[in-house]
C-alpha positions in Angstrom: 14.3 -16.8 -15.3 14.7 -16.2 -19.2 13.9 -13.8 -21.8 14.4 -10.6 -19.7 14.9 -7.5 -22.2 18.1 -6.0 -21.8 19.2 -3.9 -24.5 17.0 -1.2 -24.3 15.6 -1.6 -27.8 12.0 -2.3 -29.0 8.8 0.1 -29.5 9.5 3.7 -29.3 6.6 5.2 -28.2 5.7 8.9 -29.2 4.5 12.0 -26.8 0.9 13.0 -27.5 1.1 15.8 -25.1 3.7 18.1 -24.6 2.7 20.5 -21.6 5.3 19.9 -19.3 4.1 22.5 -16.2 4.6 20.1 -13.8 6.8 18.0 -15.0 10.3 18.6 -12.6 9.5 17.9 -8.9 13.0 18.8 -7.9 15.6 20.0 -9.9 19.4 19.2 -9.4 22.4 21.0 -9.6 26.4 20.7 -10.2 26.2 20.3 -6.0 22.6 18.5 -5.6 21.4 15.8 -7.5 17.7 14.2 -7.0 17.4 10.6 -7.8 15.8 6.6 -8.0 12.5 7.7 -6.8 10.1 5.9 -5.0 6.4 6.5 -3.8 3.7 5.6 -1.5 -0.2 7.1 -1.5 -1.1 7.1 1.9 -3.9 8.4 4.3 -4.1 11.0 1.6 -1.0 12.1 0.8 2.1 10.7 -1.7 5.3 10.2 0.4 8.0 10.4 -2.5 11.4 8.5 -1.4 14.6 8.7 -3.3 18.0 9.7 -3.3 19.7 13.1 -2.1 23.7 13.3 -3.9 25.5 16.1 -2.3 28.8 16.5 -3.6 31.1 18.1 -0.5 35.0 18.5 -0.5 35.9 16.6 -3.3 33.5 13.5 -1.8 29.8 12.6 -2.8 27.4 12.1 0.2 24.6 9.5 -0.7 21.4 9.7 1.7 18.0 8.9 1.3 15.2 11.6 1.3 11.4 11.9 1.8 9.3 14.6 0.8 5.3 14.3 1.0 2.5 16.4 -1.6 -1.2 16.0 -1.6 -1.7 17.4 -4.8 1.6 16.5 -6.8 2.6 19.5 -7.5 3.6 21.3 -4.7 6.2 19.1 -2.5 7.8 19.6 1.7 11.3 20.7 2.0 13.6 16.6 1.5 13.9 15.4 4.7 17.1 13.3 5.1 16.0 10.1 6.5 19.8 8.2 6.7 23.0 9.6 8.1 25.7 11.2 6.0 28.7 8.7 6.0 30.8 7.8 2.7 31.2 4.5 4.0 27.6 4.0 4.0 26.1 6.4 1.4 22.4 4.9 1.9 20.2 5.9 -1.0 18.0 4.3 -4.3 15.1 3.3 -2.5 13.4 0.7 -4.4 9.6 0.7 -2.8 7.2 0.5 -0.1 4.9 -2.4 0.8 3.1 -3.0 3.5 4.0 -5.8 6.0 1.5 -6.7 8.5 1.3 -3.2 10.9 3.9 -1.8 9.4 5.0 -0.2 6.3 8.9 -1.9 4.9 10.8 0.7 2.6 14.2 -1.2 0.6 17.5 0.7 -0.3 21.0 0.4 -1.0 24.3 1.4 0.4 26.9 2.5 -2.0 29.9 3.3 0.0 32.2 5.8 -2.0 35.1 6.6 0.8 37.3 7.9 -1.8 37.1 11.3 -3.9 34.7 11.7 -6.7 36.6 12.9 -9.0 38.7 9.8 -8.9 35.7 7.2 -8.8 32.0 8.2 -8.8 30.9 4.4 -8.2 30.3 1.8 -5.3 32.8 -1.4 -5.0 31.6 -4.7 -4.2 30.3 -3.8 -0.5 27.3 -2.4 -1.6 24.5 -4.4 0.2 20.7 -4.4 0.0 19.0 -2.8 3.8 15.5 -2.2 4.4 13.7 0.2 7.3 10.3 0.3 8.5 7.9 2.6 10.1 4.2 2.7 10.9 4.1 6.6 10.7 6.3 7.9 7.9 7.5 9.9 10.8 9.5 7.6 12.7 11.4 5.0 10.9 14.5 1.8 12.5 17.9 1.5 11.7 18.5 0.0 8.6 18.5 -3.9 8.3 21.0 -5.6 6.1 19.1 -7.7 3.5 21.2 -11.2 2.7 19.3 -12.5 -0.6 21.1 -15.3 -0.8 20.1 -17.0 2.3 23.0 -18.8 4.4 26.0 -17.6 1.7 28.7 -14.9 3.9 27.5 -11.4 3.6 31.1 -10.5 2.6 30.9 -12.7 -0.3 27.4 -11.0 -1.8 28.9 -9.1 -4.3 28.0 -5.8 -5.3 24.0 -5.5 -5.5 22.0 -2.5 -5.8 18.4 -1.1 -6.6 16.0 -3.1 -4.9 12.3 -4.0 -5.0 9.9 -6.3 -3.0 6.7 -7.4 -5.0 4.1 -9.0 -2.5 2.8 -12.0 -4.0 0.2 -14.2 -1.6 2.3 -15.1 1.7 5.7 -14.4 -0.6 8.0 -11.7 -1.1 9.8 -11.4 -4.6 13.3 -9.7 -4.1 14.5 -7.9 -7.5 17.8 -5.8 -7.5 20.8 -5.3 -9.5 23.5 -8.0 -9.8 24.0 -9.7 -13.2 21.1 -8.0 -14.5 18.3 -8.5 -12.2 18.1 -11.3 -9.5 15.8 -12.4 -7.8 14.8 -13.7 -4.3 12.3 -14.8 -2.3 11.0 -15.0 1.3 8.0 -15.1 3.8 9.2 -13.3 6.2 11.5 -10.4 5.2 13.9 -12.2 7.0 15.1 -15.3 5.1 15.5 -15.0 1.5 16.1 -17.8 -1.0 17.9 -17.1 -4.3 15.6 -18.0 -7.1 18.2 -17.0 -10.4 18.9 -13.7 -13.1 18.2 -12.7 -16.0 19.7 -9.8 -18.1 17.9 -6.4 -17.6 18.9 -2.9 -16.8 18.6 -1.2 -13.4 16.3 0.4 -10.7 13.5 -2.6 -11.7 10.2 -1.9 -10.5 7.5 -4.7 -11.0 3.6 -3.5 -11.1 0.1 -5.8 -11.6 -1.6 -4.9 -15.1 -4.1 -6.4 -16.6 -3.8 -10.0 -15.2 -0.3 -10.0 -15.4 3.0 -8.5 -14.1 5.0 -5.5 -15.7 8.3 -4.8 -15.3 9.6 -1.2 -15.6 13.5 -1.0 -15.4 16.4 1.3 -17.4 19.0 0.3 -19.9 21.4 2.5 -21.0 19.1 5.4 -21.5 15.0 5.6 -21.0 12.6 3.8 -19.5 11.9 -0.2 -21.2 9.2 -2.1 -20.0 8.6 -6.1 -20.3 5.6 -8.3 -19.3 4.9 -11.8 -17.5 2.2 -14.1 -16.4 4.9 -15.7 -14.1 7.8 -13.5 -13.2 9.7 -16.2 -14.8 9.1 -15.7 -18.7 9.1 -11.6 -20.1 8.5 -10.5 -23.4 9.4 -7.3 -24.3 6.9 -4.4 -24.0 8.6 -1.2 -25.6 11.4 1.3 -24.4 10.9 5.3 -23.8 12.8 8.4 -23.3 9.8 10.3 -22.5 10.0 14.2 -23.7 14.1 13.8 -23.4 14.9 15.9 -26.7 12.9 19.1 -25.2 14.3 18.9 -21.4 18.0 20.8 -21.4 17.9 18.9 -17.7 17.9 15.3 -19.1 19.6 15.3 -22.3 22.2 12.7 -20.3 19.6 10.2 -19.3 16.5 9.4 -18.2 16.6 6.5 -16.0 14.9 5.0 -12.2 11.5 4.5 -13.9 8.9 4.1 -10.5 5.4 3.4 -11.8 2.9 3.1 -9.3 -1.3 2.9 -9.7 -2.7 5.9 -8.8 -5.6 6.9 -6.3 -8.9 7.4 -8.2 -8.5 11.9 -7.9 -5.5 11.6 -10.0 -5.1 12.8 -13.8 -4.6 9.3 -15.0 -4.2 5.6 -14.4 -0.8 5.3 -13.7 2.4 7.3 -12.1 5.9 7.5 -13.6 8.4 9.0 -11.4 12.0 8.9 -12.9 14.9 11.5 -12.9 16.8 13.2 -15.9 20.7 13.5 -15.5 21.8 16.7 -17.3 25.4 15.6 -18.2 26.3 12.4 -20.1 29.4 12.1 -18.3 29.6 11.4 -15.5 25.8 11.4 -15.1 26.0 8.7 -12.0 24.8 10.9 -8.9 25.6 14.6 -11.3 23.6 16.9 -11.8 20.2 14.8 -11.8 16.3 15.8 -11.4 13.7 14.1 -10.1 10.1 14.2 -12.3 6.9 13.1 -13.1 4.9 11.5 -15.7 1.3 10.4 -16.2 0.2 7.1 -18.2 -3.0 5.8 -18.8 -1.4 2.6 -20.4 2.7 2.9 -20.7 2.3 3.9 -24.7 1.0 7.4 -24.2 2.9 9.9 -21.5 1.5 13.2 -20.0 2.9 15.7 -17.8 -0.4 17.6 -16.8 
């Protein structure tokens, strides 16, 4: 892998529109923080996934939340899909893909068994897990992912964020760990390590126009880079969306999830992200989860 972008720098691209009804899907708080969203359009509905920070007696509780809309606007109370542990702290769901007759959704664990206040970020154990349902209503226990094939799962290192991308009878494995790796497999089972590239976080990886882009964060906003073969990326412009009119988000905007939308929505495309009100600590403070609309990642609309 070569060329990634990493620095976050490029095309700025402008607002057209600047409505902004519907923008915030749920807001956080100095307790609650919404985050790294990720969504599925199934038998009619969007089931949005992403992260639910609590912070709770000096300790932030990481778990990963559902909550399912028809019309994308009005959204079910989060239901909290993983248990609440410190040491396990499950949360930033990448995606969800289908695998044969059942549907896989990727997360992290980012254990934080020590007080917030003291340190608001994983150590090296965070690991990569996936789950999987064929309802959205009952989901397994959480699988630990090893994307580096036979290497010791205590000798990993720290990955977060990540994402599957079907391709043919192959799996493509991107998540955090110098920059972005990657990994592949046919199974979901056995993964080989392919390489890295520098990038920011929370990549997501789309099909556009015969080829492949790659939506991921850097230090603030949304940057986007395309390929023809997941291998070579050229750099395809950075945004921070509607950031200097949102009091919410004037920390970061980050955990850009773009996904093709179903013919009956406004536009083409989906961007789910979430705004961190402070600039520090943003990580798991204070954070809201929203919505853009894109018809082709230069223009963004809220309506």
């Amino acid at each position: 892998m070569a060329n990634l972008i990493a620095s976050g720098v490029g095309t700025c691209y402008d607002i057209r529109e600047r409505k902004g009804k519907n923008v915030i899907l749920f807001e956080g708080n100095d307790r609650l923080a919404y985050r790294d969203p990720a969504c599925i359009f199934w038998q009619g509905a969007y089931y949005l996934f992403f992260t639910v920070s609590e912070k709770e007696n000096g300790y932030m509780y990481n778990r990963v939340g559902m909550s399912i809309s028809r019309d994308l606007i009005n959204w079910t109370e989060p239901r909290l899909l993983t248990p609440k542990d410190v040491n396990l702290n499950f949360c930033s769901p990448g995606n969800i893909i289908k695998a044969g007759e059942e549907y896989v959704i990727c997360f992290t664990s980012y254990p934080m068994p020590f007080p917030y206040a003291r340190r608001h970020y994983a150590d090296d154990t965070a690991r990569l897990f996936l789950m999987r349902t064929r309802d959205f209503e009952h989901f397994t226990d959480p699988e630990l992912l090893n994307p580096k094939g036979d290497a010791l799962v205590e000798e990993l290192g720290r990955m977060i964020d990540p994402f599957i991308l079907p391709k043919g009878d192959e799996y493509f494995l991107f998540y955090k760990q110098n920059g972005v790796s990657v990994s592949k497999s046919r199974d979901l089972k056995k993964w080989e390590y392919l390489g890295h590239a520098q990038a920011g976080e929370n990549a997501c990886v789309i099909q556009r126009n015969g080829e492949y882009l790659l939506v991921h964060s850097p230090q603030n906003g949304i940057a986007f880079s395309r390929s023809k073969d997941l291998t070579h990326w050229e750099e395809a412009g950075v945004t921070t969306l509607d950031q200097l009119n949102w009091p919410w988000a004037q920390g970061r905007i980050t955990a850009g999830f773009a996904m093709e939308a179903p013919k009956e929505a406004p536009r083409r495309y989906l961007l789910f992200f979430h705004g961190s009100r402070d600039i520090f600590p943003e990580t798991h403070g204070n954070a809201t989860l929203a919505l853009a609309y894109t018809d082709d990642f230069e223009s963004f609309y809220y309506e």
